[in-house]
N, C-alpha and C positions, 0 to 999 in steps of 0.2 A: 403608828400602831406597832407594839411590840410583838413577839414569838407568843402564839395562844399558849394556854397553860394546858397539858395534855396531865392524862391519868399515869402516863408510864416515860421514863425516859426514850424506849423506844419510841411510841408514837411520838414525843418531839424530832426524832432523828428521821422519821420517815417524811416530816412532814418540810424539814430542813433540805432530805435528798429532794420531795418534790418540789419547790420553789427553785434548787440549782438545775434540778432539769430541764424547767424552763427557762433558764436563763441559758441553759448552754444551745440547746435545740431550736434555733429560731425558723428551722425547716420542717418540712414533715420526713418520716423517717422513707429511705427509698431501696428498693434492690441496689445494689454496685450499677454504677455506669461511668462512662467516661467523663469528667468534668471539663469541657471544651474551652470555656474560657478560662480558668485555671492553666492549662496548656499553651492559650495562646497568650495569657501573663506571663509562662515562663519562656516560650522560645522568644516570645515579642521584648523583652530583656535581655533573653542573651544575645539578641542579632542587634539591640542600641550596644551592647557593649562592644561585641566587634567592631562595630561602626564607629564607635568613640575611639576603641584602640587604633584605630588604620588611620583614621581623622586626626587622634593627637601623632602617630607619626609620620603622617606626611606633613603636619605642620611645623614636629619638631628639626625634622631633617630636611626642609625648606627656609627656616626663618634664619634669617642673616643676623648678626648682635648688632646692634646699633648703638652711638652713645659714648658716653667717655666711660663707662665701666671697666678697670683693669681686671687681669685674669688672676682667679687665686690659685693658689698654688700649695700643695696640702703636702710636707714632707718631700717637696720634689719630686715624688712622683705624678699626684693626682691633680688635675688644672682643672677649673669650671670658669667658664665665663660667664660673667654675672649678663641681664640685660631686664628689661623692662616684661612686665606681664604680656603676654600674648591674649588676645580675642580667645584662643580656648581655654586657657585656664581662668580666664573670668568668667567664661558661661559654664565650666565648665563649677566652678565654686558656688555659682550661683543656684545652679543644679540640682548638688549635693547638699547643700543649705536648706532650699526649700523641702526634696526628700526627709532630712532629716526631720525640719519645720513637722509637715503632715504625721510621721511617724509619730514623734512625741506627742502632737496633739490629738493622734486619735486615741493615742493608750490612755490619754489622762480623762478625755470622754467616756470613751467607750470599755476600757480596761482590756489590758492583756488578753484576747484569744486565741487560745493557740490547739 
C-alpha cells in the first residue's frame, strides 16, 4: 500500500509526521523520571570494564613468555616479546566479536534509534 493521495501537499506531510511518530514512540509519553535500568546498564558497564582492566593486568603482569619466540627489538631502543595468546585475550576477542555480532544485527532489523 502506497502514500494515500491527499487534497494538499500539506496534509501528505502531516500524515508522513503521523506514521514517524509512531514509529518513534513505542512508549506512552510520561512526566521526567528516573530510568533505573538505563542507569544500571551504564554503571553495570563501567564496573565489567574496570574489572576487565584490573583482570587483563593482573594477567599481563603475571604471565611468563614461554616458547621459542625471540625478542624484537625496534631501533634498539624498544623490545616486545613475542609469546602465544593468553585465555584473556581470546575471551576477551570473543567478547568484542559477539558485542559487535548483536550491535550490527540489531541496526539491520530494527534500524538505527537513537
Amino acid at each position: 500500500m502506497g502514500m494515500p493521495r491527499g487534497d494538499s501537499p500539506a496534509k501528505a506531510h502531516q500524515y508522513y509526521e503521523y506514521l514517524q511518530s509512531h514509529d518513534q514512540t513505542f512508549q506512552a509519553p510520561a512526566t521526567w523520571h528516573v530510568h533505573w535500568l538505563d542507569l544500571a546498564w551504564l554503571w553495570g558497564f563501567l564496573v565489567a570494564l574496570a574489572l576487565i582492566i584490573l583482570w587483563w593486568l593482573g594477567q599481563y603482569r603475571s604471565t611468563r613468555q614461554r616458547g621459542i619466540y625471540p625478542t624484537d627489538q625496534f631501533g634498539g631502543y624498544t623490545s616486545e616479546a613475542a609469546g602465544p595468546a593468553t585465555r584473556f585475550f581470546l575471551l576477551f576477542t570473543v567478547l568484542i566479536t559477539g558485542w559487535a555480532v548483536v550491535l550490527i544485527v540489531g541496526h539491520l532489523v530494527w534500524g538505527q534509534k537513537f
